[in-house]
LODREN-235873 format. One record per residue (C-alpha): residue number from 1; x, y, z. Coordinates in steps of 0.25 Angstrom, whole numbers. Example, Ala and Ser with C-alpha at 12.3 -4.5 7.8 and 13.67 -1.06 7.14 Angstrom:
<pts>
<1,<49,-18,31>>
<2,<55,-4,29>>
</pts>
This chain:
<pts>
<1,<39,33,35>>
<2,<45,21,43>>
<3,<34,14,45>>
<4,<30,11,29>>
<5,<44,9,27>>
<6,<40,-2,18>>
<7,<30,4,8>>
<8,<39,11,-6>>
<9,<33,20,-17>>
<10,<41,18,-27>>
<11,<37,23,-41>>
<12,<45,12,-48>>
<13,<37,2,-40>>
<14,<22,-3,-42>>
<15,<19,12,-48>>
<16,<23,18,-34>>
<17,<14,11,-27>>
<18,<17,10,-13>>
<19,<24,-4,-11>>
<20,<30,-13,1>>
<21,<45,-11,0>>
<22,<47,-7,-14>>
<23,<41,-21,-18>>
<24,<29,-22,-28>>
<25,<20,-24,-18>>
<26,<11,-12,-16>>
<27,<4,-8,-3>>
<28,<-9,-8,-11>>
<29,<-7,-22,-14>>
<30,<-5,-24,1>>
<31,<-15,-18,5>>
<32,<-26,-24,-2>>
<33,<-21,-39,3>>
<34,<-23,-32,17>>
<35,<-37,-29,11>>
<36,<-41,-41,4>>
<37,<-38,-48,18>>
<38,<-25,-55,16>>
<39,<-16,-55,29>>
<40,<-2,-51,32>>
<41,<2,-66,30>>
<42,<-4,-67,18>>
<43,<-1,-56,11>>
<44,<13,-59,15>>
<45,<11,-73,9>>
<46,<7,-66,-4>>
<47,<19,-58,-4>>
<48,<31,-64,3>>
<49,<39,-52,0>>
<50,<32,-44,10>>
<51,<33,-43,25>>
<52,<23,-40,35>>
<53,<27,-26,40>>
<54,<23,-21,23>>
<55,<9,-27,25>>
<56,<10,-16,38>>
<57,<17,-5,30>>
<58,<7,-6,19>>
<59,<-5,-6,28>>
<60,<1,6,35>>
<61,<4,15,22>>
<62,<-9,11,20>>
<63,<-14,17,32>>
<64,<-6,30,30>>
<65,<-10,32,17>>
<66,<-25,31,22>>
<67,<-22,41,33>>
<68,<-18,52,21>>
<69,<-26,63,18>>
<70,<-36,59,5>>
<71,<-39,69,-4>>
<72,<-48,67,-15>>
<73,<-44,66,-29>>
<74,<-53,73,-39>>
<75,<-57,65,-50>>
<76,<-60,70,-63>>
<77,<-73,68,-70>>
<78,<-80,65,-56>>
<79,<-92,73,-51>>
<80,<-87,83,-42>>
<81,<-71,82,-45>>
</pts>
């Protein structure tokens, strides 16, 4: 997919987690800076390693992945699994 060129899963890196450009920087972590509140400029301050266009790929896997199909995981132990 061209337009999350930027996001690897690589079992080698952060437990295959998805991360920006093979870097130990996980989406997760991305997008909970989003979350907290921080902006593009600051979370580029944070991390100088990043550019602009990851914090838009992380946000748009995030998207895609939200747009999957959920199916409930039964979990052992709790009423009705």
């Amino acid at each position: 997919m061209k337009e999350l060129d930027r996001i690897t899963i690589d079992p080698e890196v952060c437990l295959g987690q998805p991360t920006i450009r093979g870097m130990r920087i996980t989406v997760s972590v991305i997008l909970k800076l989003v979350a907290s509140g921080m902006a593009t400029r600051e979370i580029l301050e944070a991390y100088p390693e990043l550019e602009e266009e990851d914090i838009v790929q992380a946000l748009k896997y995030a998207a895609w992945l939200s747009s999957e199909k959920a199916k409930p995981i039964p979990i052992k132990g709790v009423a009705g699994a």
